[in-house]
C-alpha positions as semicolon CSV with decimal commas, in nm:
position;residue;x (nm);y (nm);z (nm)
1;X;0,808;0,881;-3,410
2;X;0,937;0,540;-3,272
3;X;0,994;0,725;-2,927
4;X;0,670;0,840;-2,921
5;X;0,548;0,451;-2,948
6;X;0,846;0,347;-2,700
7;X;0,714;0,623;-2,428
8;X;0,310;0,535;-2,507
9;X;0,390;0,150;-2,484
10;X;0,569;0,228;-2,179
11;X;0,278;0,419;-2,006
12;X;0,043;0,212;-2,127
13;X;0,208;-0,118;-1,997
14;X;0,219;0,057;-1,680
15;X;-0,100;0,129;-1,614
16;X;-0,220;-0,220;-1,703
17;X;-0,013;-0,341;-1,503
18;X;-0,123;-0,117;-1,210
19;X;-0,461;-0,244;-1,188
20;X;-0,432;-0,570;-1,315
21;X;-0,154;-0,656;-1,116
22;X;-0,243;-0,461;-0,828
23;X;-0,596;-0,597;-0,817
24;X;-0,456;-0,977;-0,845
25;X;-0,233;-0,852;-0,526
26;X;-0,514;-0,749;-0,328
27;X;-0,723;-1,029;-0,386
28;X;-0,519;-1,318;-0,424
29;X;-0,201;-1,243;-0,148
30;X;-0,361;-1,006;0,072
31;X;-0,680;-1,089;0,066
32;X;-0,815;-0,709;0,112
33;X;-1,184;-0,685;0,252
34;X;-1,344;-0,319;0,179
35;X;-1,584;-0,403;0,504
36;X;-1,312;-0,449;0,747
37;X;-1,308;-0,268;1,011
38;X;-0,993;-0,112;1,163
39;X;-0,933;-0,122;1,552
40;X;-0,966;0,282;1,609
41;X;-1,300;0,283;1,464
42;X;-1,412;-0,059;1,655
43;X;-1,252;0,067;2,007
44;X;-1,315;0,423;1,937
45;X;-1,281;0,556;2,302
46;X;-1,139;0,974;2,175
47;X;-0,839;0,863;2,391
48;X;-0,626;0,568;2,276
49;X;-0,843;0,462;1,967
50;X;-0,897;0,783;1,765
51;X;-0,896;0,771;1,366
52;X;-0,603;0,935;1,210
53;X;-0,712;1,183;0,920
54;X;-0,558;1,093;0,585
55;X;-0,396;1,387;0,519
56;X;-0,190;1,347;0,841
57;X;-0,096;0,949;0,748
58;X;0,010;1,098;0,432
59;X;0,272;1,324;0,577
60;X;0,406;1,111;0,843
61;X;0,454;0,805;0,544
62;X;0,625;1,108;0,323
63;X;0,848;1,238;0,575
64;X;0,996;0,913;0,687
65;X;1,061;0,804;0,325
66;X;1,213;1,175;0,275
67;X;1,456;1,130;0,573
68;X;1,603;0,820;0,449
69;X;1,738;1,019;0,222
70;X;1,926;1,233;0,427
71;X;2,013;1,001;0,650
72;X;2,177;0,774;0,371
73;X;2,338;1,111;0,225
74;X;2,533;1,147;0,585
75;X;2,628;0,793;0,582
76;X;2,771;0,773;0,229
77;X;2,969;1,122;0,302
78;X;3,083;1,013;0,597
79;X;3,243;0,670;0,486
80;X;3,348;0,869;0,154
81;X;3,146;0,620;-0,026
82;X;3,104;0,890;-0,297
83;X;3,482;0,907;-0,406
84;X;3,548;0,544;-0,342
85;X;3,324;0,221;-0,258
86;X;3,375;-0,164;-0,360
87;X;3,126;-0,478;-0,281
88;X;3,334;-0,550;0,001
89;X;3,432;-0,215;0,160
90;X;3,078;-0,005;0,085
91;X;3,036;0,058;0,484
92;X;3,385;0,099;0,550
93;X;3,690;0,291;0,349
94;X;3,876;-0,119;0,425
95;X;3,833;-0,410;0,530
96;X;4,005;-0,336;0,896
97;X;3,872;0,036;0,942
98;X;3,500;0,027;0,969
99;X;3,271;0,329;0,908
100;X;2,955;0,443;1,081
101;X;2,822;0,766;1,071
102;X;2,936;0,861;1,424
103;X;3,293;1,023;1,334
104;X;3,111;1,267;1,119
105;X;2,851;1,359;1,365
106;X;3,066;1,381;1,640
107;X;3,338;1,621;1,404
108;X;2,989;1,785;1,288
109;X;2,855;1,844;1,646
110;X;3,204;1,902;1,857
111;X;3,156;1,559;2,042
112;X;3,488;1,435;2,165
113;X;3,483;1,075;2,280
């Protein structure tokens, strides 16, 4: 029973917070206008100013947060973060030898250089 009341406090904090919060954001600090209008509906010309469906937005915002991941994933195997990482050394396996991702995409791709 007292999970149940943790988990429903939780949710229900949450989504308070969402629109409070969130609607004291967009007010106060951004100052969001529902009548503004965006340059590719002003300039519309069908060449350079052309709206951008939302379905389309959504997938380009959702595939560049999804390739961080795999991007970071490459990085961290490469400097063998995984096995071994400090404060100081996290990019690097010490503090002389530093560690990008290029020796494991050049071993990965047969680039010698």
């Amino acid at each position: 029973m007292t999970i149940i009341l943790i988990v429903f406090s939780a949710a229900v904090s949450l989504v308070c917070g969402y629109f409070l919060y969130g609607r004291w954001l967009g007010t106060k600090l951004f100052s969001l206008n529902a009548t503004f209008v965006t340059p590719s509906i002003e300039f519309r010309d069908e060449h350079d100013f052309v709206p951008t469906p939302t379905p389309i937005v959504f997938g380009h915002h959702f595939t560049s947060i999804a390739e961080q991941a795999q991007l970071s994933a490459l990085r961290l195997r490469s400097c063998g973060a995984g096995a071994r990482h400090s404060f100081g050394s996290f990019w690097g396996r010490s503090s002389s030898e530093a560690c990008t991702t290029w020796p494991f995409l050049s071993s990965a791709f047969g680039i010698v250089g």
